[in-house]
C-alpha positions as CSV (number, residue, x, y, z in Angstrom):
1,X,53.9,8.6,-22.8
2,X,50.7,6.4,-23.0
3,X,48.9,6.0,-19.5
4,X,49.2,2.8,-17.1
5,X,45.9,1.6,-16.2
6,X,45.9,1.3,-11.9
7,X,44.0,-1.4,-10.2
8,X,41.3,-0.2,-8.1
9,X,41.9,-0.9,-4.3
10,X,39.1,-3.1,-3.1
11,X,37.6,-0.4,-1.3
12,X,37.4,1.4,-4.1
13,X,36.1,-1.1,-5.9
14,X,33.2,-1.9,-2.8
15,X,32.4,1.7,-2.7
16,X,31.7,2.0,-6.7
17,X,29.7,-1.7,-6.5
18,X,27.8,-0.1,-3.1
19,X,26.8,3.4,-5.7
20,X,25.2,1.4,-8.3
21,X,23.3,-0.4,-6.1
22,X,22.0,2.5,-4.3
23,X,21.2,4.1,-7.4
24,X,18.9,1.1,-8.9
25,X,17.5,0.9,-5.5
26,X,16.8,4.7,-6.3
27,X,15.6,4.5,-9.9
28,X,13.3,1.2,-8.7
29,X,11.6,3.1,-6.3
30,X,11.0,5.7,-8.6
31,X,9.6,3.5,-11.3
32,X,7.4,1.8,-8.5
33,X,6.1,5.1,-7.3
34,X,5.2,6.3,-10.9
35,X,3.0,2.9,-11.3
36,X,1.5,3.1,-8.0
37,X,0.1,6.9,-8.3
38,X,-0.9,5.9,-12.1
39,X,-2.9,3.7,-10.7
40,X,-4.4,5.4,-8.0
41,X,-5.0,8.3,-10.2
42,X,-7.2,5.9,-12.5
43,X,-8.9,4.3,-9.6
44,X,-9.5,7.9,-8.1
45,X,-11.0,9.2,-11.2
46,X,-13.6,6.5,-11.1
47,X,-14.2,6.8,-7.8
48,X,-14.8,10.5,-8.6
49,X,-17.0,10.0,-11.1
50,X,-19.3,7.4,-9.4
51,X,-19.7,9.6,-6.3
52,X,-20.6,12.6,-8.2
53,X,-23.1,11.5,-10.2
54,X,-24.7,10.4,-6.8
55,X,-24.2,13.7,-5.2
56,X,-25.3,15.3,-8.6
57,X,-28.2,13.0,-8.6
58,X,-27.7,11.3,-12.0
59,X,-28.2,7.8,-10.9
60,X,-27.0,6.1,-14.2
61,X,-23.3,7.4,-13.3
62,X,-22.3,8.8,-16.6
């Protein structure tokens, strides 16, 4: 007996279409976040090292 395949109902349909959105929305947001605290990290670290060489009193900064 090989298998009929069934229509999906249209809210079945809406519901899976509604999922997949969510779940790029989900993974873009993740994938923005990553870049954003990349790049904070990398301004940070300058940042870091600018101000202690000031605190340290090394006034060439590296």
């Amino acid at each position: 007996m090989v298998p009929v395949p069934v229509p999906l109902e249209e809210a079945e349909v809406r519901l899976r279409r509604a999922l997949v959105l969510l779940a790029l929305f989900v993974l873009g947001c993740a994938v923005v976040a990553a870049g954003a605290a990349l790049g904070l990290g990398a301004v940070w670290q300058d940042v870091h090292e600018w101000v202690f060489s000031r605190v340290t009193g090394d006034q060439l900064g590296g």
